[in-house]
N, C-alpha and C positions, 0 to 999 in steps of 0.2 A: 628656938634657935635664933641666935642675934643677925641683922641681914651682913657685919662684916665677917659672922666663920661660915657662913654660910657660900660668899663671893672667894674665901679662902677655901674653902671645901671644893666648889667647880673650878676655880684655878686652877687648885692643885692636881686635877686629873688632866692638865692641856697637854699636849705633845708638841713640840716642834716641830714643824713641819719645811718639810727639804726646801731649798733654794731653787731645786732644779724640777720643783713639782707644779710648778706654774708650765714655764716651755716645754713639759715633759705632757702634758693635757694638751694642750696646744698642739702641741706637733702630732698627739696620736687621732687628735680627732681630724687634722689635715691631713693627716696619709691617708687615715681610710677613706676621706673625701677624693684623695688625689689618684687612686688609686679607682676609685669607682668615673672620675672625671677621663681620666685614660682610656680605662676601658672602651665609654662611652663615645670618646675620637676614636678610636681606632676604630669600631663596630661601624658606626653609623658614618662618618667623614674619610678614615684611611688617613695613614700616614704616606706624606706627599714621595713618590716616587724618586723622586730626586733629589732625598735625605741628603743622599749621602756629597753630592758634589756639592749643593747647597751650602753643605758647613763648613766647607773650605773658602766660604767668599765673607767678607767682614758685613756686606747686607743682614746677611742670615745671623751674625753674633749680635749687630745691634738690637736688634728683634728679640732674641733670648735673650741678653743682658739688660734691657728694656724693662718687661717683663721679670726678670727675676730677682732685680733690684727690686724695684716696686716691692714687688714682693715680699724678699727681706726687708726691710724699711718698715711695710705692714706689718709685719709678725712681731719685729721689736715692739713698735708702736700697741699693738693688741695685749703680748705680754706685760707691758708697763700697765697698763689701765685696766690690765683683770686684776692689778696689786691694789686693793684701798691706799689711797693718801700717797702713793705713789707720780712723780710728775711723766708727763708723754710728750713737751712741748716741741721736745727736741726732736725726737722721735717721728711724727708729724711732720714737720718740717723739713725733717730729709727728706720727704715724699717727693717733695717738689726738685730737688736735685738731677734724678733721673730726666723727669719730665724738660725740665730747661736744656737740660743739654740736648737732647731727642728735639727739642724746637729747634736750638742752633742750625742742629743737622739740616731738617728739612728747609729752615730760610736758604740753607748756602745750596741745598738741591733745586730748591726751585728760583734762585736767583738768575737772573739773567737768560731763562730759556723762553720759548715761544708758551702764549698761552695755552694752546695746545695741549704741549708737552708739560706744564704748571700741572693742569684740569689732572690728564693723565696720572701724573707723580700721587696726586691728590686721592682720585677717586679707587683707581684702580680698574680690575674686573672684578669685585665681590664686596664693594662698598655697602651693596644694601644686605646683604648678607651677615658680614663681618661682627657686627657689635651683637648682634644677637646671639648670634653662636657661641663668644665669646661667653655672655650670657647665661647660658643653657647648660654650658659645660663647667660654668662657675655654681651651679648650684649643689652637685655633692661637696665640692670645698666650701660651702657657704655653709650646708647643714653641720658641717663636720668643726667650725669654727664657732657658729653657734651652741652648736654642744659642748664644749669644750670652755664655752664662757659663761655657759650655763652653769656649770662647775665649778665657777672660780667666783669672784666677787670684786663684779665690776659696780662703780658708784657711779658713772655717768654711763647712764645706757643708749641715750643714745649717739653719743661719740665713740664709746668703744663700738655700737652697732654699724657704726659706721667705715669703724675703720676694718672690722671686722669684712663687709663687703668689699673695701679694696681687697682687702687680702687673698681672697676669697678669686674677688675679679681676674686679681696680676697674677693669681698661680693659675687659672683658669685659661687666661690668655696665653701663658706659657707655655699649655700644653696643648691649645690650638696651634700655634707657632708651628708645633712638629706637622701641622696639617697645611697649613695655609703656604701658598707661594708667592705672596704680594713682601715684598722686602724693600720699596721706597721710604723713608722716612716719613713724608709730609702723608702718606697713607696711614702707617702704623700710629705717629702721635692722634692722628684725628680721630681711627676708627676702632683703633684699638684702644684709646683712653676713655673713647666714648662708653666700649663695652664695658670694660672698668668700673666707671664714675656712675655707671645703670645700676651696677650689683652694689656700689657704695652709698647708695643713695637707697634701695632695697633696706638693706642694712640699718642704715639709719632710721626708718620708719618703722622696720619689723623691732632693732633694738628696742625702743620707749614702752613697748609692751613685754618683750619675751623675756627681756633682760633687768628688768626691775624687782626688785626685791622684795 
């Protein structure tokens, strides 16, 4: 057999494959992550008693839309580089959008006040706590986006690995949020970016191995 009917013989049995079958892996392997992440706040952390007044103060939405942009931004960004040949640059880049703004925030909270009240704004009462947790709770979203990229054909592993850990991080952080009651600005950009940019950086170095082809 000649090697062009032979490349004409495996062609001919390819299928098209869905558009929607890239964010449709994606997203099943974050739910099950997000859903074991949850759990895991609720059981071991509790969700914060005072949900419910909470969400009626704009502290509390900066925090969830914080976070959840992030989030979405990561997920575009991971579905673009599980595509071969596919560009992300843009993608990526919005990353940084949420984050500036969330800086704004915090300069104009802690302008002008007593250093004090700065430290305060800053640390909180769970700063040393915070990123880890963040953390810990990003790990079934991390396996569950790993698996999911394990599936697909990513060409740079470790930038999708990476992006994969924000993602992973900012839904993680999300669903902390529902536990946590620190809601100053200059707190969330620092300690909660921090726990973030732990699982993204995770990511990037777990990627170069797990994700390579």
């Amino acid at each position: 057999m000649k090697t062009d009917e032979l490349i004409d013989r495996l062609t001919g049995q390819l299928a098209p494959v869905s558009r929607a079958a890239v964010p449709r892996t994606l997203a099943f392997g974050l739910g099950a992550g997000a859903l074991v992440s949850f759990a895991a706040m609720w059981l071991w952390l509790g969700i914060r008693p005072d949900l419910a007044s909470a969400a009626a103060t704009s502290a509390y939405w900066m925090k969830f839309l914080y976070t959840l942009s992030l989030g979405c931004f990561a997920f575009w960004a991971v579905e673009r580089l599980a595509r071969p040949g596919s560009g992300s640059r843009v993608q990526m880049t919005l990353l940084a959008i949420p984050l500036v703004v969330l800086l704004i925030l915090a300069f104009i909270q802690i302008d002008g006040v007593s250093r004090a009240t700065r430290m305060h704004l800053m640390m909180g009462a769970s700063s040393n706590v915070c990123p880890w947790r963040i953390a810990l709770l990003s790990l079934p979203l991390f396996a569950g986006a790993f698996w999911s990229l394990s599936k697909l054909a990513p060409t740079r592993p470790i930038v999708a690995g990476t992006m994969a850990g924000l993602l992973a991080g900012a839904f993680g952080a999300w669903i902390y949020a529902f536990h946590c009651d620190e809601s100053a600005a200059p707190f969330v950009v620092i300690w909660y970016t921090l726990g973030i940019a732990a699982v993204g950086a995770l990511g990037g170095a777990l990627g170069r191995f797990v994700l390579r082809w």
